[in-house]
N, C-alpha and C positions, 0 to 999 in steps of 0.2 A: 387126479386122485392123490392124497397124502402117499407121502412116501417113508418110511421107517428104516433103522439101523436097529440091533439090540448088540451091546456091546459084547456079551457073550459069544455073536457069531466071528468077532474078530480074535479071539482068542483067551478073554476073560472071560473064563465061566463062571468063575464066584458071582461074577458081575451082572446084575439084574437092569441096569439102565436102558433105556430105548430112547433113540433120537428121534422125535419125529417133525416133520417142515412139508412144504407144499412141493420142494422139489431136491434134488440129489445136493446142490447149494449148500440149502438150508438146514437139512440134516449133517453133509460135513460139516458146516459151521458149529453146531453143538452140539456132535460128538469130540470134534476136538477141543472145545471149550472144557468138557465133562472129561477127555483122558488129562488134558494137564490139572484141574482140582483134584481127582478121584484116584491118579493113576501115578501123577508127576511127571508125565510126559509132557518136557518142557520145548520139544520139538513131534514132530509124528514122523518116522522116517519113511521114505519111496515104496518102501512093501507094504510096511501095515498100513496108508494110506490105497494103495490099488486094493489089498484084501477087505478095506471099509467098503469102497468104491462096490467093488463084489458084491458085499452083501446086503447092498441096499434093498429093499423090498418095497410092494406096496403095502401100506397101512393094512395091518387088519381093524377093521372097524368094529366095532359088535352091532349087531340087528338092534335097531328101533323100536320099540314093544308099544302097543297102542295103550296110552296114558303114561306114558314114561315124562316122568319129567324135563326137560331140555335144557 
């Protein structure tokens, strides 16, 4: 199952972005891409990287509706 970060749970709340990858990897990978564009975090330091790590979730998906387009 997909895995998800929303940048808000690590301490930016203005912040609306959601990392989502197939696994905990793939989502670190860009959300650290999205803090050094968005944020200027030109390194991630040892905390707010384990507090990322933290709040990884699983994807919420949304329900499939019969005739939804794919």
């Amino acid at each position: 199952m997909a895995k998800e970060l929303k940048c808000s749970d690590v301490g930016m709340k203005s912040c609306n972005f959601v990392a989502q990858g197939r696994d905990e990897k793939e989502v670190m990978t860009k959300a650290a891409e999205h803090a050094r564009n968005a944020h200027g975090m030109t390194t991630i330091p040892p905390d707010v990287e384990k507090k990322a790590r933290a709040a990884i979730r699983e994807a919420q998906l949304k329900p499939f509706t019969a005739g939804q387009k794919v």
